[in-house]
DSSP file (Angstrom, degrees, kcal/mol; ACC not computed):
  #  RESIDUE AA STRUCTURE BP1 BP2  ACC     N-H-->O    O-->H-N    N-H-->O    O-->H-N    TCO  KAPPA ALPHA  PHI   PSI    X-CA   Y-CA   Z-CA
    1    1 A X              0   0    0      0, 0.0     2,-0.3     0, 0.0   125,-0.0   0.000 360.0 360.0 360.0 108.9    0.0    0.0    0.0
    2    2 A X        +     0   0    0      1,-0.1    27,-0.4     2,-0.0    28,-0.4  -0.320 360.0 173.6 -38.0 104.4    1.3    3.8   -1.1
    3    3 A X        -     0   0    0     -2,-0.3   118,-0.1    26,-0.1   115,-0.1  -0.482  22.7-146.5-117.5  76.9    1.4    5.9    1.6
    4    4 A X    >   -     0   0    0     -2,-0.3     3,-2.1     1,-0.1     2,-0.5   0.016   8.4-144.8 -54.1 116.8    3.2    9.3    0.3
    5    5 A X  T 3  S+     0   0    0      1,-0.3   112,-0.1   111,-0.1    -1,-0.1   0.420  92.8  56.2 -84.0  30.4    5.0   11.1    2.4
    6    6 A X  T 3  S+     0   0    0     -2,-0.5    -1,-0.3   110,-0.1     2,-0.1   0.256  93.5  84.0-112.2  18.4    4.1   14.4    1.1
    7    7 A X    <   -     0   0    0     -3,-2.1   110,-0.4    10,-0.1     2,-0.3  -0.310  66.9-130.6 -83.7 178.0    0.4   14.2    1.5
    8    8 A X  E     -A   16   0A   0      8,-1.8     8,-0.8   108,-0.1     2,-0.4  -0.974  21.3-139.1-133.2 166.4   -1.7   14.7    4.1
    9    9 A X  E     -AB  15 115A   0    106,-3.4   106,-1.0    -2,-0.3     6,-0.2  -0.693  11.8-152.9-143.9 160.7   -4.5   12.6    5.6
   10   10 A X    >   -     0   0    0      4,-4.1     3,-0.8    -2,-0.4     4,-0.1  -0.569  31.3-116.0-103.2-169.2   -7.6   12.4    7.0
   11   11 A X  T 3  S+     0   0    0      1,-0.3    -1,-0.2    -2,-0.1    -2,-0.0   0.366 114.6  53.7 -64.0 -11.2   -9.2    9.7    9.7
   12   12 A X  T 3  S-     0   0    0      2,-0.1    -1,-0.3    57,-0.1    57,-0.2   0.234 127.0 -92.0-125.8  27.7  -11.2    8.7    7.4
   13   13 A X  S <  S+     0   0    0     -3,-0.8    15,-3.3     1,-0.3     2,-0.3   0.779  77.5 124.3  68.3  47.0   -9.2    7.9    4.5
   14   14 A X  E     - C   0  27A   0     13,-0.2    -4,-4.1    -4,-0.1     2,-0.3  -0.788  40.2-156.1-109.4 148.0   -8.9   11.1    2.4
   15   15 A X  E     -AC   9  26A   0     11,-1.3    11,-1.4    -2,-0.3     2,-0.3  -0.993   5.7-150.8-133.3 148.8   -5.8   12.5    1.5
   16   16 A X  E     -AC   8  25A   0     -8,-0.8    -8,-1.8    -2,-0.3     2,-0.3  -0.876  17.5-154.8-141.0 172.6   -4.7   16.2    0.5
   17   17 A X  E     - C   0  24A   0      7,-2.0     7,-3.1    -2,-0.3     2,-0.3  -0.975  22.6-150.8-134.5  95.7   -2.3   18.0   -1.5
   18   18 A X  E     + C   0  23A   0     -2,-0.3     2,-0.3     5,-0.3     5,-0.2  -0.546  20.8 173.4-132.2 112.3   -1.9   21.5    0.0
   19   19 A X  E >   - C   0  22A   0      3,-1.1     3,-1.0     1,-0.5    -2,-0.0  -0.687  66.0 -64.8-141.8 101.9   -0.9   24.2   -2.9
   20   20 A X  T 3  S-     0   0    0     -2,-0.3     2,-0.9     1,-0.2    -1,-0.5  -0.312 124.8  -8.8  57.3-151.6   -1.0   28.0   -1.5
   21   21 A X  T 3  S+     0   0    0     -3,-0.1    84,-0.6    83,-0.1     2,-0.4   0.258 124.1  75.2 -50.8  16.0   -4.9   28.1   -0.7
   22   22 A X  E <   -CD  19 104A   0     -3,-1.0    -3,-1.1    -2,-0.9     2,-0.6  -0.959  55.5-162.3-156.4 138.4   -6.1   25.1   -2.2
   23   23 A X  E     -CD  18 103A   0     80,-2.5    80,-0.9    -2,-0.4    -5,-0.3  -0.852  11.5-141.6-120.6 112.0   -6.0   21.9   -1.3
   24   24 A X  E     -CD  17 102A   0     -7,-3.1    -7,-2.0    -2,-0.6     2,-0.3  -0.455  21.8-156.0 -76.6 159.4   -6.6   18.7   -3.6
   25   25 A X  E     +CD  16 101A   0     76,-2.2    76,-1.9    -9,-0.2    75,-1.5  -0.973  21.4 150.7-140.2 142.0   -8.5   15.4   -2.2
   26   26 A X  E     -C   15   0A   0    -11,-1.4   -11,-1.3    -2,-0.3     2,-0.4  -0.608  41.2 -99.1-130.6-160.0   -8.6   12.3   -2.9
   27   27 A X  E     -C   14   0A   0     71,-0.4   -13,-0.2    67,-0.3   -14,-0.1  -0.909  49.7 -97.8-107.5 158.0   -9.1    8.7   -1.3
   28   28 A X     >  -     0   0    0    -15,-3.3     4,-1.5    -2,-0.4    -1,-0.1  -0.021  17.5-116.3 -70.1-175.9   -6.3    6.6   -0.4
   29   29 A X  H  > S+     0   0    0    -27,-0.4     4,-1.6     2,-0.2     3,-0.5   0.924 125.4  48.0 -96.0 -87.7   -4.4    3.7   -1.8
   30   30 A X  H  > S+     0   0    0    -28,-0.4     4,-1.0     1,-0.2    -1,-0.2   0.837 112.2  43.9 -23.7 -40.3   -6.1    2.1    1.6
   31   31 A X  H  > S+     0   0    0      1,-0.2     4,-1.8     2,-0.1    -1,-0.2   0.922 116.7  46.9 -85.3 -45.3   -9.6    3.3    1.1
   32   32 A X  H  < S+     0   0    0     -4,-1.5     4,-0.5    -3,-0.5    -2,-0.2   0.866 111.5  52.6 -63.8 -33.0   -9.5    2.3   -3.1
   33   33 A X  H >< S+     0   0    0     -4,-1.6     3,-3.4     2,-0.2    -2,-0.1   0.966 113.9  48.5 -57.9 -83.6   -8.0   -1.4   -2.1
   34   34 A X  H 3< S+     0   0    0     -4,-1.0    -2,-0.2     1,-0.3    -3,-0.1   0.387 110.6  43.8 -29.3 -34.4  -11.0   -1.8    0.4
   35   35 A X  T 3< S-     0   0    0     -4,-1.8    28,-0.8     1,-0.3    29,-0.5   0.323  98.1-150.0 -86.1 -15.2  -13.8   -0.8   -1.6
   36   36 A X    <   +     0   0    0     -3,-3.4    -1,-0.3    -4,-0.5    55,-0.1  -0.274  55.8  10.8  87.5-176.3  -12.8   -2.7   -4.7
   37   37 A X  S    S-     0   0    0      1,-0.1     2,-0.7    24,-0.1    25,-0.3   0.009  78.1-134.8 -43.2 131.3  -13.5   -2.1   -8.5
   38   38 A X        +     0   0    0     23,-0.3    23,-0.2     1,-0.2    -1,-0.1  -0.916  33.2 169.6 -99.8 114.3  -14.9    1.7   -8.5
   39   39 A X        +     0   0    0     -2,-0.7     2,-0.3    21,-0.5    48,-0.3   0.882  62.5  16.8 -80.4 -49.9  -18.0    1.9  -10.8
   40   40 A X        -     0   0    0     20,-0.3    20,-4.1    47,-0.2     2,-0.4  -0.944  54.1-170.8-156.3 140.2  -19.5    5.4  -10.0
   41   41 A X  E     -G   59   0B   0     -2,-0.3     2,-0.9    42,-0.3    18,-0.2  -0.978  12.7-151.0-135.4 120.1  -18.1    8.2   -8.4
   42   42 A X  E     -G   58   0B   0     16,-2.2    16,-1.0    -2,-0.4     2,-0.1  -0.772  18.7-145.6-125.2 122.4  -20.5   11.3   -7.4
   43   43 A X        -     0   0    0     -2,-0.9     3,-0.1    14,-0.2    14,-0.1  -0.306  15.7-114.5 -75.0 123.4  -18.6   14.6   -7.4
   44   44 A X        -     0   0    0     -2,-0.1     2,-0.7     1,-0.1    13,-0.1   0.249  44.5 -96.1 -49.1-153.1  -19.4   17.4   -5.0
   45   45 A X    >   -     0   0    0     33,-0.1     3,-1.2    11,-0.0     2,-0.2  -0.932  36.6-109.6-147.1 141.0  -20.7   20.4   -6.7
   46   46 A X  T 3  S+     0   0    0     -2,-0.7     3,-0.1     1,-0.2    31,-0.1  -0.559 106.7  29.2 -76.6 134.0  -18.2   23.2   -7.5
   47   47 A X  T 3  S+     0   0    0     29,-0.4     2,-0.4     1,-0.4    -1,-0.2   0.456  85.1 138.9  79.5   7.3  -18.9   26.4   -5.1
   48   48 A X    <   -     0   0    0     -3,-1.2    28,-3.3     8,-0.1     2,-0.4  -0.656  48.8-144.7 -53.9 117.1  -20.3   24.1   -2.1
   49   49 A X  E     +E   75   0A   0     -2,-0.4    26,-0.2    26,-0.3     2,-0.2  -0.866  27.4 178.0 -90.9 142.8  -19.1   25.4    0.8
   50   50 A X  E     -E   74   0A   0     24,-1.0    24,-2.4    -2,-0.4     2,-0.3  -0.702  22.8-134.2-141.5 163.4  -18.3   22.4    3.3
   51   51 A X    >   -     0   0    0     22,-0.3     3,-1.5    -2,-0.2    19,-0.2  -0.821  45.0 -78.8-112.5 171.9  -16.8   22.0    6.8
   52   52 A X  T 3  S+     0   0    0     -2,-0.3    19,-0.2     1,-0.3    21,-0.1  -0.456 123.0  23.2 -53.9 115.1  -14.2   19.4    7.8
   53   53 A X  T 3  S+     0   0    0     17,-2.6    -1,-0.3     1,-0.4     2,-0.2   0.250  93.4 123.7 114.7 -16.9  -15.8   16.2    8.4
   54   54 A X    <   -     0   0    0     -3,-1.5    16,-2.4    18,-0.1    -1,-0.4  -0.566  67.0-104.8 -64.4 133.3  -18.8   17.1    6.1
   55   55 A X  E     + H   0  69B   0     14,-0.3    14,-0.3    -2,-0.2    -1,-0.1  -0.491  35.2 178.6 -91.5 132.2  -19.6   14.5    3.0
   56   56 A X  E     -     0   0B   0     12,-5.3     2,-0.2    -2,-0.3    -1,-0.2   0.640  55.9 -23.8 -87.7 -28.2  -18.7   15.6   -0.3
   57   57 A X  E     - H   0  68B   0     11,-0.8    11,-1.5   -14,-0.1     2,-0.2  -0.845  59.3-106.8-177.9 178.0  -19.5   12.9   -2.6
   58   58 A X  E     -GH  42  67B   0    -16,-1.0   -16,-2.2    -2,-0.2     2,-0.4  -0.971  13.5-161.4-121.4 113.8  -20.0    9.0   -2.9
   59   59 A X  E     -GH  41  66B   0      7,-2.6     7,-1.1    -2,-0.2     2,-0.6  -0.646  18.1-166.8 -95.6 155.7  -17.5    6.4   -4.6
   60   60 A X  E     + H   0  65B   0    -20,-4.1   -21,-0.5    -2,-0.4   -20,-0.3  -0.945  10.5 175.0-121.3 160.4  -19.7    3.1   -5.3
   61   61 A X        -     0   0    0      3,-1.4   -23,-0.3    -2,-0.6   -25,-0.1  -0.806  50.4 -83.5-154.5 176.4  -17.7   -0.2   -6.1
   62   62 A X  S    S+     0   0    0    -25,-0.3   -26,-0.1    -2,-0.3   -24,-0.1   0.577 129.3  44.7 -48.0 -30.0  -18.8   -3.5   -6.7
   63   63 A X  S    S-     0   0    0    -28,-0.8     2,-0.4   -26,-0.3    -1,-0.2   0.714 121.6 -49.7-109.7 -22.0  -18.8   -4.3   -3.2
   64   64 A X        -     0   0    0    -29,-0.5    -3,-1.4     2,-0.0     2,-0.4  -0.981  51.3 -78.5-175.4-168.2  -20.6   -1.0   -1.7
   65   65 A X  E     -H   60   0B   0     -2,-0.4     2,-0.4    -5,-0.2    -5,-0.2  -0.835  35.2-176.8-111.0 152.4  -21.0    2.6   -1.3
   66   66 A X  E     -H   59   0B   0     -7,-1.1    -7,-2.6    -2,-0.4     2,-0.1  -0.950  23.2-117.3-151.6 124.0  -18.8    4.5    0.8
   67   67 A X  E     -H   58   0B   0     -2,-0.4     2,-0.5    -9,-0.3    -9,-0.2  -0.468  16.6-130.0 -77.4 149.0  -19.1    8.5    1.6
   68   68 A X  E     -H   57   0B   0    -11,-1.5   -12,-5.3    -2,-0.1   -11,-0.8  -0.858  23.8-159.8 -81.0 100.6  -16.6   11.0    0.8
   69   69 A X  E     -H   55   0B   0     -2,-0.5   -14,-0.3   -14,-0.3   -57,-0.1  -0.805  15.3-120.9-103.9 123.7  -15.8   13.2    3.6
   70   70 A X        -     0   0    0    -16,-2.4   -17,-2.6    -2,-0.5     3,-0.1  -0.145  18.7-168.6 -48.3 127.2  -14.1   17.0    3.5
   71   71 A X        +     0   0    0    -19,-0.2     2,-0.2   -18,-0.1    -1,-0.2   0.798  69.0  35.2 -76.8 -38.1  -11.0   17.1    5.3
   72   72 A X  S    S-     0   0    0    -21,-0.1   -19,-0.2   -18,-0.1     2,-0.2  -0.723  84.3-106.3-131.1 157.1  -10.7   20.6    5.3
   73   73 A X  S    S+     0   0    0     -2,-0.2    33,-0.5    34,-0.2     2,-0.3  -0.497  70.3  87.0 -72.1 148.1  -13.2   23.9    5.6
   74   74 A X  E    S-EF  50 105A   0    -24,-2.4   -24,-1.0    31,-0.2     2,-0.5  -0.978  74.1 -66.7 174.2-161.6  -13.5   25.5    2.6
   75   75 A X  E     -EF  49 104A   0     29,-1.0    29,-1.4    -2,-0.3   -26,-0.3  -0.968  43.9-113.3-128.9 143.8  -15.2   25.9   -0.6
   76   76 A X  E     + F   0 103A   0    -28,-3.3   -29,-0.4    -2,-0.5    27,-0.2  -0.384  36.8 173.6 -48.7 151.5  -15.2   23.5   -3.5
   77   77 A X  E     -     0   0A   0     25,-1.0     2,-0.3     1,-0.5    -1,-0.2   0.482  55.5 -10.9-135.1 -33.9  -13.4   25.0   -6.2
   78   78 A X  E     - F   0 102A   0     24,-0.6    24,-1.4   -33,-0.1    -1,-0.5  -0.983  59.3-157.7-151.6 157.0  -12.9   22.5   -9.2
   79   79 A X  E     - F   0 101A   0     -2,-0.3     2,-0.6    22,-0.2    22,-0.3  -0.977  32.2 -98.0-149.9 165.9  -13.5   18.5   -9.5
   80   80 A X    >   -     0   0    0     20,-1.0     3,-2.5    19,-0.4     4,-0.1  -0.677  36.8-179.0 -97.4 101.1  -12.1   15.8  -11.8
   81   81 A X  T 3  S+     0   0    0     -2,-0.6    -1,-0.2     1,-0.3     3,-0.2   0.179  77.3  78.0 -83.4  37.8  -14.8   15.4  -14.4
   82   82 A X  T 3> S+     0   0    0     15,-0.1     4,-2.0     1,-0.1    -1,-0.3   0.538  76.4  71.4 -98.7 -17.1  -12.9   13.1  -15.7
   83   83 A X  H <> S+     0   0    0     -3,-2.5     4,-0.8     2,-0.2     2,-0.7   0.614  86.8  68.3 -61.9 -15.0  -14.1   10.8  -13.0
   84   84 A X  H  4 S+     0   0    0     -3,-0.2    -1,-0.1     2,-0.2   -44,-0.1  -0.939 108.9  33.5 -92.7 107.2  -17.4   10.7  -14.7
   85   85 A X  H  4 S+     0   0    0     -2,-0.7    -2,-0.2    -3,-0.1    -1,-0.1  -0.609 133.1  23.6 107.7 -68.6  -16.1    8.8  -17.6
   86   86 A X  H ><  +     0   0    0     -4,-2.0     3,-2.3     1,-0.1     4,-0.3  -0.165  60.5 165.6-140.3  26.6  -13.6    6.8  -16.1
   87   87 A X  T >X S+     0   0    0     -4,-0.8     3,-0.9     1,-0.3     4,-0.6   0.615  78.5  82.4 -27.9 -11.7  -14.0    5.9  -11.7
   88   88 A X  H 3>  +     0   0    0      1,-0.3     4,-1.4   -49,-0.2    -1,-0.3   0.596  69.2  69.5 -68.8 -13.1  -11.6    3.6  -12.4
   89   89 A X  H <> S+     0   0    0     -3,-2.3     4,-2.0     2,-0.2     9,-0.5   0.621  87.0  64.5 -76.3 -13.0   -9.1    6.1  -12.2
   90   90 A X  H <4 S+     0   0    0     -3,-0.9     4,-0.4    -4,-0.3     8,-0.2   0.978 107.0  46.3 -73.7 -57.7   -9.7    6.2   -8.6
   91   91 A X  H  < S+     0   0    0     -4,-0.6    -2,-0.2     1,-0.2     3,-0.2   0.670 117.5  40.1  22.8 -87.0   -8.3    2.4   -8.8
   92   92 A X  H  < S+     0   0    0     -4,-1.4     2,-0.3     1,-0.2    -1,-0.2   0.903 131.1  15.1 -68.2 -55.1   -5.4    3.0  -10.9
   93   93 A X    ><> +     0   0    0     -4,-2.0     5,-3.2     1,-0.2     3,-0.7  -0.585  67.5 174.5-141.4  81.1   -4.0    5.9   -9.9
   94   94 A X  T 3 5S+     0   0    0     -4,-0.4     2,-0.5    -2,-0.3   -67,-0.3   0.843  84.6  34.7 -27.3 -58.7   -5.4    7.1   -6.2
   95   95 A X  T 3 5S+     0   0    0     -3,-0.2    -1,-0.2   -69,-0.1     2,-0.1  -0.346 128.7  21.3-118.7  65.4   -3.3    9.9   -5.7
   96   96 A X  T X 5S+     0   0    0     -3,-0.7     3,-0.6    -2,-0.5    -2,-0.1  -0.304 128.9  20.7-174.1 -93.7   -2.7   11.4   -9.1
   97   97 A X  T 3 5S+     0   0    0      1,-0.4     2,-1.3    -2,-0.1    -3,-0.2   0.864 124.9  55.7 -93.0 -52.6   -5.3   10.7  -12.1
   98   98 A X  T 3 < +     0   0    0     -5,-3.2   -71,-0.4    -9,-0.5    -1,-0.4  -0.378  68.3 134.0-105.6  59.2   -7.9    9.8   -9.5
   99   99 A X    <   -     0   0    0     -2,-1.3   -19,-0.4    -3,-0.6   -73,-0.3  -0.635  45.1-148.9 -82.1 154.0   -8.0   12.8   -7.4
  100  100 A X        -     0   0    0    -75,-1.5   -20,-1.0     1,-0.3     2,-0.3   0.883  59.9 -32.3 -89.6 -34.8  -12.1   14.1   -6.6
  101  101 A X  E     -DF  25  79A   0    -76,-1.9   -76,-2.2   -22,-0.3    -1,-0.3  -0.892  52.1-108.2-171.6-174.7  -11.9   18.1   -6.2
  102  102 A X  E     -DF  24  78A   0    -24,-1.4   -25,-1.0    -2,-0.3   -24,-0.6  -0.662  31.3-149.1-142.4 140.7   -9.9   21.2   -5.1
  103  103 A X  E     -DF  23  76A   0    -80,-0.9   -80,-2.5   -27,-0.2     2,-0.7  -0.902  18.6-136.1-142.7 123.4  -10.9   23.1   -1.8
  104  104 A X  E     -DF  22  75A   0    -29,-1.4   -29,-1.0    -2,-0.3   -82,-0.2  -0.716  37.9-138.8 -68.2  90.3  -10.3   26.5   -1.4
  105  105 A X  E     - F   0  74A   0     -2,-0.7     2,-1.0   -84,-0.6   -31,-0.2  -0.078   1.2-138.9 -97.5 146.9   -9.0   25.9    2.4
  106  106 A X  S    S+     0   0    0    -33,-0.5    -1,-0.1     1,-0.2   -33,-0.1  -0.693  88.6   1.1 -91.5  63.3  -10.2   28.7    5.5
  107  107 A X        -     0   0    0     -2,-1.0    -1,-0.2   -86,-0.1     4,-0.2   0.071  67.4-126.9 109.7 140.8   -7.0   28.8    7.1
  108  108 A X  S    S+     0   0    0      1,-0.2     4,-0.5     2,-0.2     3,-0.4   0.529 105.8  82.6-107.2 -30.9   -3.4   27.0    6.2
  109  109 A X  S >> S+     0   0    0      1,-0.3     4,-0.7     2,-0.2     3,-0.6   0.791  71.2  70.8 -61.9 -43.7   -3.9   26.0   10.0
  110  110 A X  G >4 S+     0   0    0      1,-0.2     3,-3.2     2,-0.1    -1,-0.3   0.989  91.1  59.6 -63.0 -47.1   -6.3   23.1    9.3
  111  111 A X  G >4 S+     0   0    0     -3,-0.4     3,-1.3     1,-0.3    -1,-0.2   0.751  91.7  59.6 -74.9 -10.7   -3.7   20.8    7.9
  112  112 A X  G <4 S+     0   0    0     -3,-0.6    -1,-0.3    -4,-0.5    -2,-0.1   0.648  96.8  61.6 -65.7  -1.6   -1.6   20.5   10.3
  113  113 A X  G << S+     0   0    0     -3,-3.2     2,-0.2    -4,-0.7    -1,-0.2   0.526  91.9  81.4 -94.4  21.5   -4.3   19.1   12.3
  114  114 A X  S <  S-     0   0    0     -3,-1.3     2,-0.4    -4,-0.2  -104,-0.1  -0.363  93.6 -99.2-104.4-168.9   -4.7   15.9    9.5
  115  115 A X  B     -B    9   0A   0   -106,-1.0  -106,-3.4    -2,-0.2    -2,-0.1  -0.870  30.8-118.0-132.6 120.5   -2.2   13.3   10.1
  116  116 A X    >>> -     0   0    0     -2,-0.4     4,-4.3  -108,-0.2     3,-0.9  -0.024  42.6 -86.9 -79.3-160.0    0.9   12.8    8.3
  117  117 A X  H >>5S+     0   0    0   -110,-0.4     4,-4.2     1,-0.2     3,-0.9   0.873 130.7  47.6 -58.5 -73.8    2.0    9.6    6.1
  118  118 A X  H 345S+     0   0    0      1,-0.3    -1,-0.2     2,-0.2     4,-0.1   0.545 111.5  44.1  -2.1 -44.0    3.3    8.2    9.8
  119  119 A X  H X>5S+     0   0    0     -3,-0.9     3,-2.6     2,-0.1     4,-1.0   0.940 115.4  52.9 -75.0 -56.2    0.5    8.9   11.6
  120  120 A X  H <X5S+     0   0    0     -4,-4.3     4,-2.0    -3,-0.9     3,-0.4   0.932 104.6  52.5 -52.5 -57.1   -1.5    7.5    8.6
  121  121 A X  H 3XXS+     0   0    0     -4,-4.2     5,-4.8    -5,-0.6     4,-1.8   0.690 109.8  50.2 -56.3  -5.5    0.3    4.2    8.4
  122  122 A X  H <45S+     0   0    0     -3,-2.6    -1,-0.2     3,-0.3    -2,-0.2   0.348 107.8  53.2 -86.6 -28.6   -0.4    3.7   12.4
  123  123 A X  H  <5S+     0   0    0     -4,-1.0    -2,-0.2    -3,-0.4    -3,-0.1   0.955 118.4  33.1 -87.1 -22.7   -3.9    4.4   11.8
  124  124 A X  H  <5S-     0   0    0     -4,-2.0    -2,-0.2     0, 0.0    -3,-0.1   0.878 113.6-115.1 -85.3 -61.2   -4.0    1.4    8.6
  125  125 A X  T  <5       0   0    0     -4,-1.8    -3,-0.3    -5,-0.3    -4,-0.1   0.698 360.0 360.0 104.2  77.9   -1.3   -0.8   10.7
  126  126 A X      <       0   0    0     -5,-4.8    -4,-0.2    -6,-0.1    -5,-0.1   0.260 360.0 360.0-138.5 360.0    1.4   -0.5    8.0
């Protein structure tokens, strides 16, 4: 299992990618293993504003549905339509191709409070 050490991550298996104000998410290499084959992926809505811990989206796979939770405060700012097409990118390539949205973050302060790759791998057992 990838656990990068320049992400960051949440407790619930979301991971971000902190550039100046805005912050990519995706789900982990853990969370994509777990859920299996990814069918359908439903994308938060660009300009939703969300708090930490608030559901964003849905991934489905073969074996279930599993909510998408914000890591961070913010506002949505962009998402990967390319995930309507192709949810298999969450799959392939977790933390690149298969990222879900951009959040415009309410303070640089909230990511230190996610867990780095260390923490993360304690929190999977690897």
């Amino acid at each position: 299992m990838q656990i990068p050490e320049n992400l960051r991550y949440s407790n619930d298996h979301e991971w971000t990618d902190s550039s100046g104000e805005r912050v990519k998410v995706g789900i982990t290499d853990y969370a994509q293993d777990a859920l299996g084959d990814v069918v359908f992926v439903q994308l938060p809505v660009v300009g939703t504003v969300v708090a930490a811990g608030d559901p964003i989206g849905e991934v489905e796979s073969t074996k279930s549905v599993s909510e998408i939770y914000a890591p961070v405060s913010g506002t949505v700012c962009t998402i990967n339509d390319a995930l309507t097409s192709g949810p298999e990118l969450i799959n392939s390539d977790p933390y690149g191709a298969g990222w879900i949205c951009e959040i415009e973050v309410e303070g640089s302060e909230q990511l230190s409070q996610l867990l780095d790759a260390q923490g993360y791998g304690i929190l999977t057992n690897n």
